[in-house]
mmCIF file as Biopython writes it, N, C-alpha, C and O atoms, coordinates in Angstrom:
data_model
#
loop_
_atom_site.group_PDB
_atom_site.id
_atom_site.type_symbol
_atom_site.label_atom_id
_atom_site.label_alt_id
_atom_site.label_comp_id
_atom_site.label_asym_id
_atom_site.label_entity_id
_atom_site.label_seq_id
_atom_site.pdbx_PDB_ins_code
_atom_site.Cartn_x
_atom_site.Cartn_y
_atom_site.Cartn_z
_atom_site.occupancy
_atom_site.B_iso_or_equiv
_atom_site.auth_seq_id
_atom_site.auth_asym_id
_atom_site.pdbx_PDB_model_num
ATOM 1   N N  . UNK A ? 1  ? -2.906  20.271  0.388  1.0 0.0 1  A 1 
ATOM 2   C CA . UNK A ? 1  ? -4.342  20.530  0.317  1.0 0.0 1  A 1 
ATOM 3   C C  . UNK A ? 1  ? -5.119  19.289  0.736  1.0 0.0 1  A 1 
ATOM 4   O O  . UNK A ? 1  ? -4.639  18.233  1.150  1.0 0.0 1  A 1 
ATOM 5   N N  . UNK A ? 2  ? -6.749  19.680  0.509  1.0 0.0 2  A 1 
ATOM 6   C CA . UNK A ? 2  ? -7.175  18.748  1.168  1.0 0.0 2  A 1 
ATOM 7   C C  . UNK A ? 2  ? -7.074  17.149  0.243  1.0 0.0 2  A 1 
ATOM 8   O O  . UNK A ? 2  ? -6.935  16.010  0.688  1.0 0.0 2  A 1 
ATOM 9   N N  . UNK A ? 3  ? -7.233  17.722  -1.433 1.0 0.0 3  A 1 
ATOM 10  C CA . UNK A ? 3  ? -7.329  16.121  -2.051 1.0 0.0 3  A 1 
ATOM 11  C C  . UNK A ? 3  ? -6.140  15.375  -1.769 1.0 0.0 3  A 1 
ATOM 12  O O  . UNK A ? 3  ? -6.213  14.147  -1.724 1.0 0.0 3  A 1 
ATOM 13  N N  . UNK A ? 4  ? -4.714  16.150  -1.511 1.0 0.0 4  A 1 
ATOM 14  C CA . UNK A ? 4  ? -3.913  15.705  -1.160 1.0 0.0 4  A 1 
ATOM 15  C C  . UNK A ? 4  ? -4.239  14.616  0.009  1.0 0.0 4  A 1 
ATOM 16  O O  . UNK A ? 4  ? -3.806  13.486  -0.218 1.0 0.0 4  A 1 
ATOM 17  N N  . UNK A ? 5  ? -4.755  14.759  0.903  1.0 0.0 5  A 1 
ATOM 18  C CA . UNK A ? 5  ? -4.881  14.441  2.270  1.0 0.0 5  A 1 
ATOM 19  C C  . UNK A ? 5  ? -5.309  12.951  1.637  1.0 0.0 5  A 1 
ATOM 20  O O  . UNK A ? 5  ? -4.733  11.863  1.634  1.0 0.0 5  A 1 
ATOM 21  N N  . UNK A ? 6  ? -6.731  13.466  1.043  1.0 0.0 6  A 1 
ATOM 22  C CA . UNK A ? 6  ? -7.521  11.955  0.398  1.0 0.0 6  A 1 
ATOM 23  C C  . UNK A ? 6  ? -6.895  10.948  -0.321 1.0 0.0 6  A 1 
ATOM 24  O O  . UNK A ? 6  ? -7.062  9.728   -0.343 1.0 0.0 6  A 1 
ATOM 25  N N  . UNK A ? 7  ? -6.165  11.674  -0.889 1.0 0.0 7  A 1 
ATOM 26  C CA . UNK A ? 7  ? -4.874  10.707  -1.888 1.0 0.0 7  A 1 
ATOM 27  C C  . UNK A ? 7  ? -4.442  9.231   -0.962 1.0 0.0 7  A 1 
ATOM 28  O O  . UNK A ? 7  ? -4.567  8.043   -1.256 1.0 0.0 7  A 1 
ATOM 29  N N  . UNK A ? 8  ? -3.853  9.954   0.342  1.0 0.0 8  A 1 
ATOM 30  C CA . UNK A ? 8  ? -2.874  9.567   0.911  1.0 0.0 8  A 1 
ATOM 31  C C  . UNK A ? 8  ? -3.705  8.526   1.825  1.0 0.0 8  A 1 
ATOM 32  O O  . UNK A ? 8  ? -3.157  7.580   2.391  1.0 0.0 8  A 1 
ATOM 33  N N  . UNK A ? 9  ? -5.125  8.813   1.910  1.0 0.0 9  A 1 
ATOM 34  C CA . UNK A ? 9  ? -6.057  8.510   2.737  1.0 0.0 9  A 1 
ATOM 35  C C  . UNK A ? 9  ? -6.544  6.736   1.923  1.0 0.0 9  A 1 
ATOM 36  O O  . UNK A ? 9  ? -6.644  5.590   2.360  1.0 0.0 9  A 1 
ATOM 37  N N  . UNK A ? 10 ? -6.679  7.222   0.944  1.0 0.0 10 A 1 
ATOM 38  C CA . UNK A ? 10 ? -7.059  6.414   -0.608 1.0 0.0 10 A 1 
ATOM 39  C C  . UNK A ? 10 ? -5.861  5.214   -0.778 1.0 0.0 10 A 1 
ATOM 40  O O  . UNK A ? 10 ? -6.030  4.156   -1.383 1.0 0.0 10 A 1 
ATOM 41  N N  . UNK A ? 11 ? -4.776  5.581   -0.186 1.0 0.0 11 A 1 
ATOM 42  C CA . UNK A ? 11 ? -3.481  4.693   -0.569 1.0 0.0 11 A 1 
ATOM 43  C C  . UNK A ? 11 ? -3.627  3.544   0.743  1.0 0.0 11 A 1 
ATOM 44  O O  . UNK A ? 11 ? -3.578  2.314   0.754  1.0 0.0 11 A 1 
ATOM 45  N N  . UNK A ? 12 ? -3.827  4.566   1.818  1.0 0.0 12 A 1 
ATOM 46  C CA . UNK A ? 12 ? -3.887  3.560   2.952  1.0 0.0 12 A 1 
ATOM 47  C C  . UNK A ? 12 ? -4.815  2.598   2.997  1.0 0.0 12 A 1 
ATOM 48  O O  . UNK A ? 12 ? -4.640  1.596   3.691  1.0 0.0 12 A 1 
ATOM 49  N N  . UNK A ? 13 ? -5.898  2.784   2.272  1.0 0.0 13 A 1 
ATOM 50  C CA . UNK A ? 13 ? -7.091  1.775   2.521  1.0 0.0 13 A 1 
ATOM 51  C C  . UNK A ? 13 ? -6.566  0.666   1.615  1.0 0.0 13 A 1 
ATOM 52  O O  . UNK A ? 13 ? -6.449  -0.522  1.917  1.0 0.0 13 A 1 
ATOM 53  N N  . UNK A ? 14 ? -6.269  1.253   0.449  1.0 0.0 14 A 1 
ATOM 54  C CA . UNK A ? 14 ? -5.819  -0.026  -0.558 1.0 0.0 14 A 1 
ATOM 55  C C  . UNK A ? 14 ? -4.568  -1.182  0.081  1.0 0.0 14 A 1 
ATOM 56  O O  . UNK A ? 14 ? -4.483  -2.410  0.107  1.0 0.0 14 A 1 
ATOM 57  N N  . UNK A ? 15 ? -4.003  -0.439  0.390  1.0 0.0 15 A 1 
ATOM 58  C CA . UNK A ? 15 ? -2.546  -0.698  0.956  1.0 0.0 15 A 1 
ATOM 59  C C  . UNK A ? 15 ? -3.242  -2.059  2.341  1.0 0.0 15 A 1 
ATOM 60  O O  . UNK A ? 15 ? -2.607  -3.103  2.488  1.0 0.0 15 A 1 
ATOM 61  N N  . UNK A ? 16 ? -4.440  -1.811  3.127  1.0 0.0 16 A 1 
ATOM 62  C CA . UNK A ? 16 ? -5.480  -2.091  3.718  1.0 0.0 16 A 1 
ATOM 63  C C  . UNK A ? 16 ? -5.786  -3.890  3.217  1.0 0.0 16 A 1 
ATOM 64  O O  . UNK A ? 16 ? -5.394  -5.018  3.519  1.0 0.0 16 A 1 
ATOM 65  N N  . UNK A ? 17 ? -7.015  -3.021  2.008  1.0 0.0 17 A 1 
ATOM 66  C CA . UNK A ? 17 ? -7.099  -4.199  1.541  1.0 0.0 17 A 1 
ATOM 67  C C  . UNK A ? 17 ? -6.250  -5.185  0.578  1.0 0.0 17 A 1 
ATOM 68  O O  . UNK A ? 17 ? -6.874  -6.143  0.120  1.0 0.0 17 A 1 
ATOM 69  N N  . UNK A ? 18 ? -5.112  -5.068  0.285  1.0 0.0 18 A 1 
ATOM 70  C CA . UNK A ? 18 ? -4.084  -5.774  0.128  1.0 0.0 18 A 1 
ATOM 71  C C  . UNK A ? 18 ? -3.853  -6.867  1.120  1.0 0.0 18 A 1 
ATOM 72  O O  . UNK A ? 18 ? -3.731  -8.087  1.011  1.0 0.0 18 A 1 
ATOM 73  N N  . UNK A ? 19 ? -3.829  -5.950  2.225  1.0 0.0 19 A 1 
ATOM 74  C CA . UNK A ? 19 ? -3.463  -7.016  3.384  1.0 0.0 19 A 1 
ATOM 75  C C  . UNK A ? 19 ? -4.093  -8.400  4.031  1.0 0.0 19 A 1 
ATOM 76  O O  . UNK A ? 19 ? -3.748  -9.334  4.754  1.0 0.0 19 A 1 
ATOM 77  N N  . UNK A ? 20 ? -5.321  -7.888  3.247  1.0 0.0 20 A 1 
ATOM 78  C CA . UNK A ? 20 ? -6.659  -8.372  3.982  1.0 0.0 20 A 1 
ATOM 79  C C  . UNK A ? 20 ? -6.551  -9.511  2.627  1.0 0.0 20 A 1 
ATOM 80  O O  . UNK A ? 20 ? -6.417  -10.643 3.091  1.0 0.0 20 A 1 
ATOM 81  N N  . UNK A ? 21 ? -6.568  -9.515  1.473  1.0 0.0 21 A 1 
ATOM 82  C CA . UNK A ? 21 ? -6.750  -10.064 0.374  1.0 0.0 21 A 1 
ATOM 83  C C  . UNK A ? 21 ? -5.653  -11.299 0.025  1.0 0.0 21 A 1 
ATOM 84  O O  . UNK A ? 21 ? -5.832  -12.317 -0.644 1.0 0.0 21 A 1 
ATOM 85  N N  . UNK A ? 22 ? -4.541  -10.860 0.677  1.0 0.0 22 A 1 
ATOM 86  C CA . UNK A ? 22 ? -3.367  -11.428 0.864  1.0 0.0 22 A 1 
ATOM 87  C C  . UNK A ? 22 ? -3.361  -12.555 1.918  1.0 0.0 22 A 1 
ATOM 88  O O  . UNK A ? 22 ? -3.173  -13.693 1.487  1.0 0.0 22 A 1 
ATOM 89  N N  . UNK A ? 23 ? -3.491  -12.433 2.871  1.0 0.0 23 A 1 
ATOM 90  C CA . UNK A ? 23 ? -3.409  -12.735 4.426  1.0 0.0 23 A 1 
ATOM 91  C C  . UNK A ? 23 ? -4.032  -13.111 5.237  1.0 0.0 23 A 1 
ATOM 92  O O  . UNK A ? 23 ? -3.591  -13.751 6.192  1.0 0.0 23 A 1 
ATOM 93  N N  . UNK A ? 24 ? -5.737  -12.675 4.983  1.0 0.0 24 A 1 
ATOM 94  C CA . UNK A ? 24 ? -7.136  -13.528 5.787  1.0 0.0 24 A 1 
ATOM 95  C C  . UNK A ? 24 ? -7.883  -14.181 4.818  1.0 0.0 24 A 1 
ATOM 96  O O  . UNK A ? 24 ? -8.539  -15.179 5.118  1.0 0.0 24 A 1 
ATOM 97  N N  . UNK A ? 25 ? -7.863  -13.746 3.714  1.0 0.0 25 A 1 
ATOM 98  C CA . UNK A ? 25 ? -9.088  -14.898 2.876  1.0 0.0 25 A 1 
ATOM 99  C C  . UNK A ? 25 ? -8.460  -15.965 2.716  1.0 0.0 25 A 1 
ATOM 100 O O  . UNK A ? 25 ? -8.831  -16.599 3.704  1.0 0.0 25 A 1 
ATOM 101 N N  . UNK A ? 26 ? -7.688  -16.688 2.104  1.0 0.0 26 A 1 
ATOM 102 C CA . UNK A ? 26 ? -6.229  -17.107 1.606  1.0 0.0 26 A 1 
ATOM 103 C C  . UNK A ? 26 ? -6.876  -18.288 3.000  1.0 0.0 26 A 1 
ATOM 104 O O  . UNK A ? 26 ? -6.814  -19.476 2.682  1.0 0.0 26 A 1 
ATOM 105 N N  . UNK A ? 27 ? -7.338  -18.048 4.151  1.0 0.0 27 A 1 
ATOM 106 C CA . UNK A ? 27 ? -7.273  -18.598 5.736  1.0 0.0 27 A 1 
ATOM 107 C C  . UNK A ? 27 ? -8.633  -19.575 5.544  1.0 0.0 27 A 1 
ATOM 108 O O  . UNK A ? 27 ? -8.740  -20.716 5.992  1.0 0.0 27 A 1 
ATOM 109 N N  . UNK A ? 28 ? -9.431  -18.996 4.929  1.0 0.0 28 A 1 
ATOM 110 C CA . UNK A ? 28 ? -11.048 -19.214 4.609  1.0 0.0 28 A 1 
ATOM 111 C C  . UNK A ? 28 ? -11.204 -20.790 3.857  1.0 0.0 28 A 1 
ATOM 112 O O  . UNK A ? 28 ? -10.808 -21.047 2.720  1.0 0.0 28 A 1 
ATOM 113 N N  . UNK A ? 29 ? -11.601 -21.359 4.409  1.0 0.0 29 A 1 
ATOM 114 C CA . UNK A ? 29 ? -11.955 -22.609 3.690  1.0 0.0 29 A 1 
ATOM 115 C C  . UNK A ? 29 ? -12.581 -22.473 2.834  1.0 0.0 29 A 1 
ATOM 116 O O  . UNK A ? 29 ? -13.502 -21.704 3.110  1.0 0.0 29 A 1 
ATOM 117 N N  . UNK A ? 30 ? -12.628 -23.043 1.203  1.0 0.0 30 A 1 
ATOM 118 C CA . UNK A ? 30 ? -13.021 -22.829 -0.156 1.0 0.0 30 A 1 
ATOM 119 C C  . UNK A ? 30 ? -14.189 -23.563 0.060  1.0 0.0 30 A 1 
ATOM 120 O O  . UNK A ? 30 ? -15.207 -23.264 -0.564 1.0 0.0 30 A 1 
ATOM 121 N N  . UNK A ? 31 ? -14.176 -24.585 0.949  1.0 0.0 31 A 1 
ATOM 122 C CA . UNK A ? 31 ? -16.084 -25.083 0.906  1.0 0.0 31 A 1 
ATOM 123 C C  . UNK A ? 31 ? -16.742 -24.184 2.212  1.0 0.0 31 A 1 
ATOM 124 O O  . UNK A ? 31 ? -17.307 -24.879 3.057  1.0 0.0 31 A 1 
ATOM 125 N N  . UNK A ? 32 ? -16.726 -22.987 2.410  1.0 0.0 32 A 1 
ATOM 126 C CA . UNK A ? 32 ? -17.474 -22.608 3.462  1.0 0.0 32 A 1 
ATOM 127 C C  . UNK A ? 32 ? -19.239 -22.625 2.839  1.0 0.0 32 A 1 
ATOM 128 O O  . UNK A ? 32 ? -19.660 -22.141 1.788  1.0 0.0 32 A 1 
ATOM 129 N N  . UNK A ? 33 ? -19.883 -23.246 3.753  1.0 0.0 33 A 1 
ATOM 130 C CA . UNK A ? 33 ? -21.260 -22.269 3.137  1.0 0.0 33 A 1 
ATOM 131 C C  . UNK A ? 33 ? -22.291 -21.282 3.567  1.0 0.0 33 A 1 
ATOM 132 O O  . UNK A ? 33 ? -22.500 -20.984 4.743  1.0 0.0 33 A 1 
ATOM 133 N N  . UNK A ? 34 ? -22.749 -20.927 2.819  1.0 0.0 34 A 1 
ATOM 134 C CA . UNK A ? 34 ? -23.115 -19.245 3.084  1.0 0.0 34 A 1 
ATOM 135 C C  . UNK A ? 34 ? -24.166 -19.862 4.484  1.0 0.0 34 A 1 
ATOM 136 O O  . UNK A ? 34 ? -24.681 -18.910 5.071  1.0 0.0 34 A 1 
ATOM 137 N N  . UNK A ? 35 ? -24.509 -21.096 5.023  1.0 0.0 35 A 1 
ATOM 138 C CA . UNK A ? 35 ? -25.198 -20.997 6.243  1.0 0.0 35 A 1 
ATOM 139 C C  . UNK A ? 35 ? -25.078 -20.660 7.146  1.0 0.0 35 A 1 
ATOM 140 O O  . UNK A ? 35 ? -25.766 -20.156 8.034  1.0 0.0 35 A 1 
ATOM 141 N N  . UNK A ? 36 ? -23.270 -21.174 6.835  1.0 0.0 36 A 1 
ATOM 142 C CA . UNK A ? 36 ? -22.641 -21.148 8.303  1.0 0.0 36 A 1 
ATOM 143 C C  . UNK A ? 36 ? -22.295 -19.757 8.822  1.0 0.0 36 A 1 
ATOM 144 O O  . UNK A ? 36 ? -21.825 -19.700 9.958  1.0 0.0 36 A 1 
ATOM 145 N N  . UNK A ? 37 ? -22.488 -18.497 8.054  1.0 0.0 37 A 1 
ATOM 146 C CA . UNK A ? 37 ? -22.656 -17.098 8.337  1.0 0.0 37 A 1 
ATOM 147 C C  . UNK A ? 37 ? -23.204 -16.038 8.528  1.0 0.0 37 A 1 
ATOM 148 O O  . UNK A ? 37 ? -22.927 -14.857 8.739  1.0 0.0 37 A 1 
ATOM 149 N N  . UNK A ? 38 ? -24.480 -17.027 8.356  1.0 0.0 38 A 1 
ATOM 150 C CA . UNK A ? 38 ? -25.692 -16.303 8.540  1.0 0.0 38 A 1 
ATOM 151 C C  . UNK A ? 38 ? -25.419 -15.815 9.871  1.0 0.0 38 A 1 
ATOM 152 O O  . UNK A ? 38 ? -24.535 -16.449 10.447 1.0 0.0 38 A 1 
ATOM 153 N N  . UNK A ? 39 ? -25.882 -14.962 10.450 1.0 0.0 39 A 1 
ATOM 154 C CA . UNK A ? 39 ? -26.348 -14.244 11.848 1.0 0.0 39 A 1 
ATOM 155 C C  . UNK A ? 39 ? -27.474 -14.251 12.383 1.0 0.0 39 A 1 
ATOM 156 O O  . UNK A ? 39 ? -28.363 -13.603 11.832 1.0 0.0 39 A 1 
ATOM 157 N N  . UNK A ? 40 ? -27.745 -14.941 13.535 1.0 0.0 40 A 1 
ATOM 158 C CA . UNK A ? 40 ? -29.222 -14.924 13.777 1.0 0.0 40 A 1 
ATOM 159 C C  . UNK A ? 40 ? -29.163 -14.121 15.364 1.0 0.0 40 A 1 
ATOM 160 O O  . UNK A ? 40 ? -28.259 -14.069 16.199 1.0 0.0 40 A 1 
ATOM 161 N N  . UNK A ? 41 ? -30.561 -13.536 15.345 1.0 0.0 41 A 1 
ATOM 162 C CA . UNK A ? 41 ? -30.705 -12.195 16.631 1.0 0.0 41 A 1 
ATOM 163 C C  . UNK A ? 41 ? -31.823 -12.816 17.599 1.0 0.0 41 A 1 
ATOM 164 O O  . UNK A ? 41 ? -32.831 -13.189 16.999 1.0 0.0 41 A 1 
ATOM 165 N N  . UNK A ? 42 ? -31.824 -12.935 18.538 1.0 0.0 42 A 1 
ATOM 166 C CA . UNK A ? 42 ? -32.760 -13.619 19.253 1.0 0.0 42 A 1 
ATOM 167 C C  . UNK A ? 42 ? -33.389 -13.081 20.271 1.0 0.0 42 A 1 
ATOM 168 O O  . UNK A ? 42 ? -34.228 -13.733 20.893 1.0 0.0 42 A 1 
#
């Protein structure tokens, strides 16, 4: 069925951010500051 589908849908994202939580922040320098991410549109 369909919640089935979502279940499986629901696992992958986590499974996702695991990866992400694990593997790219971990990369991130602990003194970044929030300036240097700002986005500016010109």
């Amino acid at each position: 069925m369909a919640t089935d589908e979502l279940v499986r849908l629901r696992t992958n994202l986590n499974s996702i951010d695991n990866e992400i939580l694990e593997h790219i922040l971990p990369e991130v320098p602990a003194d970044n500051d929030d300036a240097e991410l700002e986005v500016t549109t010109g």
